[in-house]
VOROMAR-439915 format. One record per atom (N, C-alpha, C): residue number from 0; atom name; x negated, y negated, z. Coordinates in steps of 0.001 Angstrom, whole numbers, padded with zeros to 6 digits. Example, Ala and Ser with C-alpha at 12.3 -4.5 7.8 and 13.67 -1.06 7.14 Angstrom:
BEGIN
pos=0	site=N	X=-013190	Y=005690	Z=007800
pos=0	site=CA	X=-012300	Y=004500	Z=007800
pos=0	site=C	X=-013200	Y=003300	Z=007800
pos=1	site=N	X=-012850	Y=002250	Z=007080
pos=1	site=CA	X=-013670	Y=001060	Z=007140
pos=1	site=C	X=-012900	Y=-000030	Z=007870
END
This chain:
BEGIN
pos=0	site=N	X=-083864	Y=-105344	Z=073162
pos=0	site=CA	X=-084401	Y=-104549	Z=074241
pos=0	site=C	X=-085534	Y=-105337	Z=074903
pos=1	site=N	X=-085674	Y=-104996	Z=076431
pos=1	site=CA	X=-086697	Y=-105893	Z=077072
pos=1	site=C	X=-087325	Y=-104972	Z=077896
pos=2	site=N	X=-088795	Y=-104985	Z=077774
pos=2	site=CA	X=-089651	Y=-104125	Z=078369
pos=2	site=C	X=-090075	Y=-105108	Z=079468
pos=3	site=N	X=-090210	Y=-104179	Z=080978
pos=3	site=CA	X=-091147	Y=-104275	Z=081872
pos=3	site=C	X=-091994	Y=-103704	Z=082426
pos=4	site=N	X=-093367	Y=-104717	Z=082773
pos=4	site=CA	X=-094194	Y=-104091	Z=083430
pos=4	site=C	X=-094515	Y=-103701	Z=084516
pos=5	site=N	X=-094878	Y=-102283	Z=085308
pos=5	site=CA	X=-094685	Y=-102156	Z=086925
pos=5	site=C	X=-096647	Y=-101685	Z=087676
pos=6	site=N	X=-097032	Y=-102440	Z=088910
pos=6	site=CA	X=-097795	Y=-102024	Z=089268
pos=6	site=C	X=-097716	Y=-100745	Z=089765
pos=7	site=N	X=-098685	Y=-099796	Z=089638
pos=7	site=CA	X=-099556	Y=-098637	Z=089890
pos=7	site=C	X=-098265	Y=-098005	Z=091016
pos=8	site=N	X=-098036	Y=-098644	Z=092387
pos=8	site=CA	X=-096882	Y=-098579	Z=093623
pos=8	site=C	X=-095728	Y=-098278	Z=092878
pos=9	site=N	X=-095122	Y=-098833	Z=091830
pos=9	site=CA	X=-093725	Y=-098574	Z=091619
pos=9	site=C	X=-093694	Y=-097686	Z=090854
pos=10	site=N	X=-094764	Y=-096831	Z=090151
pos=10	site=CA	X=-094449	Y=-095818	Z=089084
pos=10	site=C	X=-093568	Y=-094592	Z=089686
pos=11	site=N	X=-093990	Y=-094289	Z=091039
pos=11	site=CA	X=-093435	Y=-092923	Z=091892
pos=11	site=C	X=-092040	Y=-093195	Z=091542
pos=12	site=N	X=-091497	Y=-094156	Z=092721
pos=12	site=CA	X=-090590	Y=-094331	Z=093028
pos=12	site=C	X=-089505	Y=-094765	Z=091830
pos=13	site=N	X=-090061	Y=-094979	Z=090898
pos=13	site=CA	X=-088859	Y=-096030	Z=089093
pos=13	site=C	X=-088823	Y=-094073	Z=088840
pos=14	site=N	X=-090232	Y=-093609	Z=088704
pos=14	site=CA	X=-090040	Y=-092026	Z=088047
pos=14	site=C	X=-088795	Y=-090969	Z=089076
pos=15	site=N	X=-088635	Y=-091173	Z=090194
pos=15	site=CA	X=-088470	Y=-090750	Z=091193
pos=15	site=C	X=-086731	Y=-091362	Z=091432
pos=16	site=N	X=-086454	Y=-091707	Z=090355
pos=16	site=CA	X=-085120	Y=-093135	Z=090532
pos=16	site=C	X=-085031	Y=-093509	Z=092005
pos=17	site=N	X=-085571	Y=-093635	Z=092743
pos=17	site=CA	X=-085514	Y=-094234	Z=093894
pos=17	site=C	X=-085214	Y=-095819	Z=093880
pos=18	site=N	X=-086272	Y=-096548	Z=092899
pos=18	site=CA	X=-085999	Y=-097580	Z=092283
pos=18	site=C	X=-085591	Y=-097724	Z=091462
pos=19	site=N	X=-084331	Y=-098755	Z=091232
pos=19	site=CA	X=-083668	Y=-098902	Z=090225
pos=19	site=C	X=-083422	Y=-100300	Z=089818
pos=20	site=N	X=-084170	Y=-101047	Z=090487
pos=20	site=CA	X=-084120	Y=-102724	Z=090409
pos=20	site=C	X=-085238	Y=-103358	Z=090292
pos=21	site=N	X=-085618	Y=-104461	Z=089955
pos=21	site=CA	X=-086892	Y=-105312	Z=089963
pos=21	site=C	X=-086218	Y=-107043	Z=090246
pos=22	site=N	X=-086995	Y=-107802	Z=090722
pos=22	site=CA	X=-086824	Y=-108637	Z=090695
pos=22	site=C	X=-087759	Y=-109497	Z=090180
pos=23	site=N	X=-087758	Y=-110548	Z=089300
pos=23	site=CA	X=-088410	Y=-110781	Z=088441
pos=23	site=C	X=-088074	Y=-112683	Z=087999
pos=24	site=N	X=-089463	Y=-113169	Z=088146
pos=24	site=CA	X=-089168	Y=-114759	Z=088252
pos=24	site=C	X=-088567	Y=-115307	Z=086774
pos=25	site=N	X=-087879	Y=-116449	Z=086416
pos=25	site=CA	X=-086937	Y=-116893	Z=085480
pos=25	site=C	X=-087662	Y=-116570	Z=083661
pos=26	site=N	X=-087432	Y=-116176	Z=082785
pos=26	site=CA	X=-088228	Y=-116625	Z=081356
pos=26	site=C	X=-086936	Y=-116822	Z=080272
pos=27	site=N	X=-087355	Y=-117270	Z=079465
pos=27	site=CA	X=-086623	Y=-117658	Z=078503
pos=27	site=C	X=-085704	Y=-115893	Z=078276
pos=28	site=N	X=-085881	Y=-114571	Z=077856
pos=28	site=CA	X=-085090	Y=-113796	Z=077754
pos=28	site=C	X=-085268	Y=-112149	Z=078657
pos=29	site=N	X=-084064	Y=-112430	Z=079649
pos=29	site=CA	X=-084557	Y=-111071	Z=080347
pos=29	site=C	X=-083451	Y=-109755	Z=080413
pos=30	site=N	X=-083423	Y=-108816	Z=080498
pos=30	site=CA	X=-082334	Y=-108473	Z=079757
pos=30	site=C	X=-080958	Y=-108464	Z=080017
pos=31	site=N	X=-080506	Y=-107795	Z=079089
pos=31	site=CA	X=-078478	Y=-108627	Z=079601
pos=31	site=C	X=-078081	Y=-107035	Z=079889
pos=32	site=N	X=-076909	Y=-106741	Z=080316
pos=32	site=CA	X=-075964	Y=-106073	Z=080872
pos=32	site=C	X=-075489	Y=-105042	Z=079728
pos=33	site=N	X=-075759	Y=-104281	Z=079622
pos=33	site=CA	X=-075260	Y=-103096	Z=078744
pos=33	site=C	X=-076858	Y=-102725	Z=077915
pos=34	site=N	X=-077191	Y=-103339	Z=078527
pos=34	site=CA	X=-078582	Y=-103018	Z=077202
pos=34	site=C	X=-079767	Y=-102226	Z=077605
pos=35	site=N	X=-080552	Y=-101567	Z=076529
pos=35	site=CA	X=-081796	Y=-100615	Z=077008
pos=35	site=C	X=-082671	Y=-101371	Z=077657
pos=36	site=N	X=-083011	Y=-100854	Z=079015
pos=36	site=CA	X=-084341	Y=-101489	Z=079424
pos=36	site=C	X=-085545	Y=-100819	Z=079293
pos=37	site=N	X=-086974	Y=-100677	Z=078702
pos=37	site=CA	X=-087994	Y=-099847	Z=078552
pos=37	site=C	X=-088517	Y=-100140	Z=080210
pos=38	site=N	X=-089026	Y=-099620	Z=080631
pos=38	site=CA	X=-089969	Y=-099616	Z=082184
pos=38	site=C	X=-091463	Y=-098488	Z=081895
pos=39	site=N	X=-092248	Y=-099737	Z=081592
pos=39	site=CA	X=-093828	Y=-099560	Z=081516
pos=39	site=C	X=-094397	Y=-099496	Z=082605
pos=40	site=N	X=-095504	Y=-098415	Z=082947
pos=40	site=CA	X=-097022	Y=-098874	Z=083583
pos=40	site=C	X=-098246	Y=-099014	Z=082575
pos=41	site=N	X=-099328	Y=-100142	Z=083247
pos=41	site=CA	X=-100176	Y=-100531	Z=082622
pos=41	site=C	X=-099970	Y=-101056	Z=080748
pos=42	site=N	X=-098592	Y=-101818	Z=081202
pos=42	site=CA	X=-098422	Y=-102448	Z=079691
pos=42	site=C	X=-099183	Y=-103914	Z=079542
pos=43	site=N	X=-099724	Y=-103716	Z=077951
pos=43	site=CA	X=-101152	Y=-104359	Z=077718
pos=43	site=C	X=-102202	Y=-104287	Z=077892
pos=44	site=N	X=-102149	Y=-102552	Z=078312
pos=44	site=CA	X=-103848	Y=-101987	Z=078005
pos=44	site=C	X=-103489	Y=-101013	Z=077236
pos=45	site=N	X=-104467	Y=-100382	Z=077103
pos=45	site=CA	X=-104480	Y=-099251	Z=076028
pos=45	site=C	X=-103904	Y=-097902	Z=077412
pos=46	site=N	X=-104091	Y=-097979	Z=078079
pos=46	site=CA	X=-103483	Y=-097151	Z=078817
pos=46	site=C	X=-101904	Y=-097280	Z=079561
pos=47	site=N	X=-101201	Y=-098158	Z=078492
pos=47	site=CA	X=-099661	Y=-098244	Z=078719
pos=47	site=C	X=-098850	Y=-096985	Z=078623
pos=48	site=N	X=-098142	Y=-096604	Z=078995
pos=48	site=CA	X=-096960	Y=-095299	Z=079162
pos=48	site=C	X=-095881	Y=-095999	Z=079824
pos=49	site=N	X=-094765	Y=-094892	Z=078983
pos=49	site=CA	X=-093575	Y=-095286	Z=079649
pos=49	site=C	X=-093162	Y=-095024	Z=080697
pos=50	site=N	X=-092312	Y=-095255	Z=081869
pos=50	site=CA	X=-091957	Y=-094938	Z=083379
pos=50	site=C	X=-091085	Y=-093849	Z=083378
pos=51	site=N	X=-089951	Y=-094284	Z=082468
pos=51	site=CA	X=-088799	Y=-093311	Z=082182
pos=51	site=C	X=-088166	Y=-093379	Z=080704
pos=52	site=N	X=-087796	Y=-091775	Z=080230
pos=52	site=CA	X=-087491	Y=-091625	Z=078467
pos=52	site=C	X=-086598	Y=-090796	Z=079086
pos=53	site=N	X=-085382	Y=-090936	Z=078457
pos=53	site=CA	X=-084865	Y=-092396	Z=077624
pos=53	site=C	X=-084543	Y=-093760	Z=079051
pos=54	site=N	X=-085193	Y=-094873	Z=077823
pos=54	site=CA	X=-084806	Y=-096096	Z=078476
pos=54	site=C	X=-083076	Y=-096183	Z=079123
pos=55	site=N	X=-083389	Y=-096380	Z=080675
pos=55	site=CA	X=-082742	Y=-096978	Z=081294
pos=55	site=C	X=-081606	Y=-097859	Z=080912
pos=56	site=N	X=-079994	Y=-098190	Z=081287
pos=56	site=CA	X=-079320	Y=-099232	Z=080975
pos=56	site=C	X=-079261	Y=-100003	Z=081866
pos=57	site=N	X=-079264	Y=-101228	Z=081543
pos=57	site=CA	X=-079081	Y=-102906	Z=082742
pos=57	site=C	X=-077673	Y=-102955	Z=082719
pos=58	site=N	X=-077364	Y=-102727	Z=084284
pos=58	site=CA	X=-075859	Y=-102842	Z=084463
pos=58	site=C	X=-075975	Y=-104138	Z=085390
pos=59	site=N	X=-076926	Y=-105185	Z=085836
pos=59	site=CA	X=-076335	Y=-105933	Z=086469
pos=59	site=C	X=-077799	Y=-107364	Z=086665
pos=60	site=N	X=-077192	Y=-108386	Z=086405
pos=60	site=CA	X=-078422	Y=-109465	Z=086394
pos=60	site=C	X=-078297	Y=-110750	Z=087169
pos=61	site=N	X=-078293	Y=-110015	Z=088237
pos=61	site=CA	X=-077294	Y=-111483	Z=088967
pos=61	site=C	X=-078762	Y=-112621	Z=089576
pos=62	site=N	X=-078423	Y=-113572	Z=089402
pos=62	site=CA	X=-079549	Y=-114704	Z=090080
pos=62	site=C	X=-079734	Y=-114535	Z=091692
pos=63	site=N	X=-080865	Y=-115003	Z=091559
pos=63	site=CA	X=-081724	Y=-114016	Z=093305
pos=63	site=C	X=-082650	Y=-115279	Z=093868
pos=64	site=N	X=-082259	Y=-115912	Z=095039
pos=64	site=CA	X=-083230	Y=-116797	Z=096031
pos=64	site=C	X=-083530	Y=-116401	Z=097166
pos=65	site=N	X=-084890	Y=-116098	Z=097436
pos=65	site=CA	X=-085495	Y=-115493	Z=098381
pos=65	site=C	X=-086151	Y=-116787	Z=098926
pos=66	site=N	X=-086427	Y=-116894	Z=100127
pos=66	site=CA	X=-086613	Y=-117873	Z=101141
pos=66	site=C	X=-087282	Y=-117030	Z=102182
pos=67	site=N	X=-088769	Y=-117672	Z=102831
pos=67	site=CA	X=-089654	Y=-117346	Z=103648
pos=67	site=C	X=-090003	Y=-118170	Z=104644
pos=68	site=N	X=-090295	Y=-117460	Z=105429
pos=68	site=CA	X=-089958	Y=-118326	Z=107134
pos=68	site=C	X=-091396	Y=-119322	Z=107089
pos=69	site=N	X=-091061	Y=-120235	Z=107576
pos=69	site=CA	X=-091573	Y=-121482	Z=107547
pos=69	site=C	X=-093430	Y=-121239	Z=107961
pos=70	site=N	X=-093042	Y=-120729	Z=109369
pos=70	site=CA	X=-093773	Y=-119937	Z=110196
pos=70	site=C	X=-095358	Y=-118921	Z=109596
pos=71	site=N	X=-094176	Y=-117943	Z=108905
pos=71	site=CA	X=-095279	Y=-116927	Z=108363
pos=71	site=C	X=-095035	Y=-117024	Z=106897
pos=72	site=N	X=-095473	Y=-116822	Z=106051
pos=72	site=CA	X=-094910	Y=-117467	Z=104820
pos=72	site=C	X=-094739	Y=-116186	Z=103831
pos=73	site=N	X=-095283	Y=-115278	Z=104598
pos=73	site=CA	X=-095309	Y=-113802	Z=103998
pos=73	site=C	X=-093793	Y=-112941	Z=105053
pos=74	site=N	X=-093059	Y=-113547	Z=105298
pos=74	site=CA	X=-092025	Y=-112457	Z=105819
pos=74	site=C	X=-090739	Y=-113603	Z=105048
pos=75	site=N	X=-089875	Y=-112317	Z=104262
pos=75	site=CA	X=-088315	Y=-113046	Z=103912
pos=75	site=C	X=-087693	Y=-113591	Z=104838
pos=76	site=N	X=-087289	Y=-115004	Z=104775
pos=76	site=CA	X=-086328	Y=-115097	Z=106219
pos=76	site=C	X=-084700	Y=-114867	Z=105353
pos=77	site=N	X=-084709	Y=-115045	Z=104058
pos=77	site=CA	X=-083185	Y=-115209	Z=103219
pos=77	site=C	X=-083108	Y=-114984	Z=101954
pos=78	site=N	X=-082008	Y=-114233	Z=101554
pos=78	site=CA	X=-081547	Y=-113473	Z=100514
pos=78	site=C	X=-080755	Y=-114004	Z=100240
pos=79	site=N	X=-080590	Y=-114650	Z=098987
pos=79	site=CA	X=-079229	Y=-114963	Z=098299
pos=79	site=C	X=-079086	Y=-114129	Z=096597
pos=80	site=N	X=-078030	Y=-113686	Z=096484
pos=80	site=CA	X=-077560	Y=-113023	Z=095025
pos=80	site=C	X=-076460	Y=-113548	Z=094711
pos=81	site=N	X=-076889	Y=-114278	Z=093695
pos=81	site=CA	X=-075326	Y=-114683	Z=093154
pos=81	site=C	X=-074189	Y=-115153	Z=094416
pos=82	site=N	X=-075228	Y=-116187	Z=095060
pos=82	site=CA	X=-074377	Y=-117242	Z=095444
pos=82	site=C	X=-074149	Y=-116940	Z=097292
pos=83	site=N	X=-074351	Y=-115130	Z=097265
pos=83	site=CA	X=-074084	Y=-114908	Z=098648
pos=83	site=C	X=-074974	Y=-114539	Z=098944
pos=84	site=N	X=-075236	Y=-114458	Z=100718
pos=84	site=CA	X=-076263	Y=-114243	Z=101143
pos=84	site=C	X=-076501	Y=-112904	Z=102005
pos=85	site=N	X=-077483	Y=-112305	Z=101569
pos=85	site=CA	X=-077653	Y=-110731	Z=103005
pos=85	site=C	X=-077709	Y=-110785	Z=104065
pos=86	site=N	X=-077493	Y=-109932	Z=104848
pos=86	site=CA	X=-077708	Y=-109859	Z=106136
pos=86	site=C	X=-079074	Y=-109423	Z=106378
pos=87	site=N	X=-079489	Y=-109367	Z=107992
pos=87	site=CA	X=-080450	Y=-109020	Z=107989
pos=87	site=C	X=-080962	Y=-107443	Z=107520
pos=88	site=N	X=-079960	Y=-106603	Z=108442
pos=88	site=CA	X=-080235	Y=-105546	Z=107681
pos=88	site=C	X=-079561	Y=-105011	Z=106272
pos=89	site=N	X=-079288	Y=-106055	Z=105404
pos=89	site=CA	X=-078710	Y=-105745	Z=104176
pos=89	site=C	X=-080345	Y=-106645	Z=103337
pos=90	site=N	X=-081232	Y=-107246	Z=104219
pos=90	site=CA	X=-082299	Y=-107461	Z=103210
pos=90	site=C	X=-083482	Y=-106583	Z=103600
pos=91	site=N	X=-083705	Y=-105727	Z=104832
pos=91	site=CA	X=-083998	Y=-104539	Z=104790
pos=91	site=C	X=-083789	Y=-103555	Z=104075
pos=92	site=N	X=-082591	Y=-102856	Z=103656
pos=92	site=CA	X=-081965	Y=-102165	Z=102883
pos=92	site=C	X=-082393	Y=-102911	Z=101260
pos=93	site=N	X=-082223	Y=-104268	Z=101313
pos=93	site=CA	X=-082780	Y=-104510	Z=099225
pos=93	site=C	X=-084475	Y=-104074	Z=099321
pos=94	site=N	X=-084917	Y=-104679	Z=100116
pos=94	site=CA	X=-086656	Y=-104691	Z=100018
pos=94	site=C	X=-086767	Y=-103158	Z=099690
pos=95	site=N	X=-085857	Y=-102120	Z=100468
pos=95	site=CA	X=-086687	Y=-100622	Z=100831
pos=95	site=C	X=-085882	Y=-099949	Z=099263
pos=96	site=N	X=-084907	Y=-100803	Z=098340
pos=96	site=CA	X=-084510	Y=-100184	Z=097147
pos=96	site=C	X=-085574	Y=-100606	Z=096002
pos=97	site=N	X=-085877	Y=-101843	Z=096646
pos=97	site=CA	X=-086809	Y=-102709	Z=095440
pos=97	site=C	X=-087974	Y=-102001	Z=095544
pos=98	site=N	X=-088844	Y=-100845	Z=096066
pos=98	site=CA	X=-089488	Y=-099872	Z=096122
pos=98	site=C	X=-090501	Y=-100217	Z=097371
pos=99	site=N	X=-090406	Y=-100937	Z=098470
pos=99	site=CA	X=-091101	Y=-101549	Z=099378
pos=99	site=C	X=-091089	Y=-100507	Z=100681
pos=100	site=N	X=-090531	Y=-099565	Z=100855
pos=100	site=CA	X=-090491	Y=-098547	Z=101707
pos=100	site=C	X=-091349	Y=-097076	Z=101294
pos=101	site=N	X=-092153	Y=-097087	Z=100669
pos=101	site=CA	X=-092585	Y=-096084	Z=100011
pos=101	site=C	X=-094501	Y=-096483	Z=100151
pos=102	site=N	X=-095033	Y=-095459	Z=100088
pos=102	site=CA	X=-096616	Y=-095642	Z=100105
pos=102	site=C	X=-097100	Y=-097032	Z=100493
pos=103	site=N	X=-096589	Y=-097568	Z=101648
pos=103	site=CA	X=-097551	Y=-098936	Z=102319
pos=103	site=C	X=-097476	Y=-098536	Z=103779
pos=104	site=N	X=-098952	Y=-098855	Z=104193
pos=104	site=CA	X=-099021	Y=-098710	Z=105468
pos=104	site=C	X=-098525	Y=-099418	Z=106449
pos=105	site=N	X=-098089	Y=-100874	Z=106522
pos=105	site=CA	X=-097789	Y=-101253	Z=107543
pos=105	site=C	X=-096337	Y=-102086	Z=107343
pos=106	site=N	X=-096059	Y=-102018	Z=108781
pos=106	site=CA	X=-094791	Y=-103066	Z=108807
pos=106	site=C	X=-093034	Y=-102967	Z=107727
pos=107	site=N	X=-092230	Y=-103620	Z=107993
pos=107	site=CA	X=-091359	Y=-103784	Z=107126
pos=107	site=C	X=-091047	Y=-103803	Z=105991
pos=108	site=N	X=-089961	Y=-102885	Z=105491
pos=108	site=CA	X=-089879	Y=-103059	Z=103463
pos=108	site=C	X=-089735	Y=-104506	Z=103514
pos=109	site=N	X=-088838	Y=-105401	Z=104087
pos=109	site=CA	X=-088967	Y=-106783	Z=104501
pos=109	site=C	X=-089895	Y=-107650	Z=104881
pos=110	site=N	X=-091191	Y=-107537	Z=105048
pos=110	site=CA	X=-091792	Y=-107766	Z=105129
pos=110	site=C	X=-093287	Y=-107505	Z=104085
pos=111	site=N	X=-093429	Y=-106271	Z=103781
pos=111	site=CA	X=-093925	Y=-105839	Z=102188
pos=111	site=C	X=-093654	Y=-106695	Z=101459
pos=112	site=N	X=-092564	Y=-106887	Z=100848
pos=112	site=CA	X=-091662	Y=-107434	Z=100040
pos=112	site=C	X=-092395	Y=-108842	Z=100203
pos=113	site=N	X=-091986	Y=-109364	Z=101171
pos=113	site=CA	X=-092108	Y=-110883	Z=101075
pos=113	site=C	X=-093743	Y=-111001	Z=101059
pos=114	site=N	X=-094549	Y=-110268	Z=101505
pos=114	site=CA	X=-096450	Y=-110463	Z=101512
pos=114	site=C	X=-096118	Y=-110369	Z=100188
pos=115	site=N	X=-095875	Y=-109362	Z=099147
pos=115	site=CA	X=-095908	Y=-108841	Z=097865
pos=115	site=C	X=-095638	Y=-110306	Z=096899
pos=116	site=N	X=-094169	Y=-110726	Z=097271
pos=116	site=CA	X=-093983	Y=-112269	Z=096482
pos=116	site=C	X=-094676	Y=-113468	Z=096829
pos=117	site=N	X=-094967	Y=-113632	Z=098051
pos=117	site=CA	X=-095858	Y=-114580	Z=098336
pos=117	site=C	X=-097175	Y=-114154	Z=098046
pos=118	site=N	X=-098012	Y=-113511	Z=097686
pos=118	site=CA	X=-099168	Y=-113516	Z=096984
pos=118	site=C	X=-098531	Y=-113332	Z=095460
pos=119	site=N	X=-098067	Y=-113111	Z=094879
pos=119	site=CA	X=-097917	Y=-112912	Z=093485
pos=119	site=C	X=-097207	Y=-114437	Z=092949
pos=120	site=N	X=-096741	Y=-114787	Z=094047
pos=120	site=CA	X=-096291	Y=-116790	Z=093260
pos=120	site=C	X=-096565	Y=-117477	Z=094353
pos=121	site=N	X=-097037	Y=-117382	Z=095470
pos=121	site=CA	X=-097426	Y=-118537	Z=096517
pos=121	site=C	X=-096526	Y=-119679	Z=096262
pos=122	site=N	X=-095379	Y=-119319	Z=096639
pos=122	site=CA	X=-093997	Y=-120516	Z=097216
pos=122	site=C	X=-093516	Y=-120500	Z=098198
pos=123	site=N	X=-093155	Y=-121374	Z=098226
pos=123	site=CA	X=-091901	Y=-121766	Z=099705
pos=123	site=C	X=-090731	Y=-120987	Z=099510
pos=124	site=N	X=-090199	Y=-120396	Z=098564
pos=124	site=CA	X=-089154	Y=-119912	Z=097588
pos=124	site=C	X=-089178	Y=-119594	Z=096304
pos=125	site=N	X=-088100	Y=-118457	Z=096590
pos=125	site=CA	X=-088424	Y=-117364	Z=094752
pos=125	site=C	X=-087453	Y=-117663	Z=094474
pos=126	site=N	X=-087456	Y=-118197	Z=093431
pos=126	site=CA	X=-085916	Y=-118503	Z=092052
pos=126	site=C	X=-085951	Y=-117263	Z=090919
pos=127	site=N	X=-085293	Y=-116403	Z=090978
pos=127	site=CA	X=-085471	Y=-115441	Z=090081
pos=127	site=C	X=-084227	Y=-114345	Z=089344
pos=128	site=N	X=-083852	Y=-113465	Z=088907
pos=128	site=CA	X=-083409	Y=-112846	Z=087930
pos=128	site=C	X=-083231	Y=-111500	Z=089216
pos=129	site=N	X=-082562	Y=-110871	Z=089290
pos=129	site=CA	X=-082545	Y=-109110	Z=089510
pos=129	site=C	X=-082219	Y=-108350	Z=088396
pos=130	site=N	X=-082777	Y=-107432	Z=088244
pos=130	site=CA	X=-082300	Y=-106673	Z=087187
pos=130	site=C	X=-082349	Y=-105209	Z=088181
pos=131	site=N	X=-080995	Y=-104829	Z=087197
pos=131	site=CA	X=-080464	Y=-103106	Z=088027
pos=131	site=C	X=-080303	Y=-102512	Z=086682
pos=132	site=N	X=-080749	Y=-101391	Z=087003
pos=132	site=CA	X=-080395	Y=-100250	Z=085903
pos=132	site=C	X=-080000	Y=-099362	Z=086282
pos=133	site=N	X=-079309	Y=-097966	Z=085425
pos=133	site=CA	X=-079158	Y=-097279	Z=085638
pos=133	site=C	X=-079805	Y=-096012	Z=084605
pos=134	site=N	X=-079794	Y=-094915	Z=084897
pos=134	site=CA	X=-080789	Y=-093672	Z=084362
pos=134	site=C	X=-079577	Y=-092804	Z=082922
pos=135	site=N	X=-080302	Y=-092411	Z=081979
pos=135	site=CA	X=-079056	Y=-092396	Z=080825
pos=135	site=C	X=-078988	Y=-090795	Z=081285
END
């Protein structure tokens, strides 16, 4: 089993199944496909709780490259999953599942999204993991 941790923003929406995905940069083990996922807030303080009981199942882990416009370095210009790539409004539609449409004041889930990864890894590009679950 593989626990994750979610900022303060995603608790509504994971409690709320609105969100049902994370995307999450490469580590040695993240979880596989049939298996319990735990979904924490504030894990590694003493004020950790769980998001949702009973843990969640991972139905899907496909590899994820996100690409940001040259320009602004905080807006997605490209989505790739497992090899294919989104459209524009099909990376509107991931940002606003990945919980980016919910309690922010300004601008695009597409744009959220990409300020959100570009301050949290400051790259040219995200090499990373999706994980999807579903609610038991």
């Amino acid at each position: 089993m593989v626990a994750y941790s979610f900022q303060k923003q995603f608790h509504s929406p994971i409690r709320k199944l609105e969100k049902r995905q994370t995307v999450r940069a490469m580590r040695p083990r993240h979880a596989r496909v049939g298996e319990a996922v735990q979904l924490f807030g504030g894990m590694r303080t003493r004020y950790c709780f769980k998001l949702l009981d009973p843990d969640p199942i991972c139905i899907d882990t496909p590899p994820i490259l996100i690409g940001f416009d040259r320009d602004h370095a905080e807006i997605i210009s490209s989505i790739r999953i497992d090899g294919g790539y989104l459209s524009d409004a099909e990376i509107e539609t991931f940002a606003a599942a990945d919980g980016f449409a919910i309690d922010f004041p300004r601008g695009t889930a597409r744009r959220r999204m990409g300020d959100f990864l570009h301050h949290q890894h400051g790259l040219d590009q995200f090499f990373g993991v999706l994980i999807k679950w579903e609610p038991r």
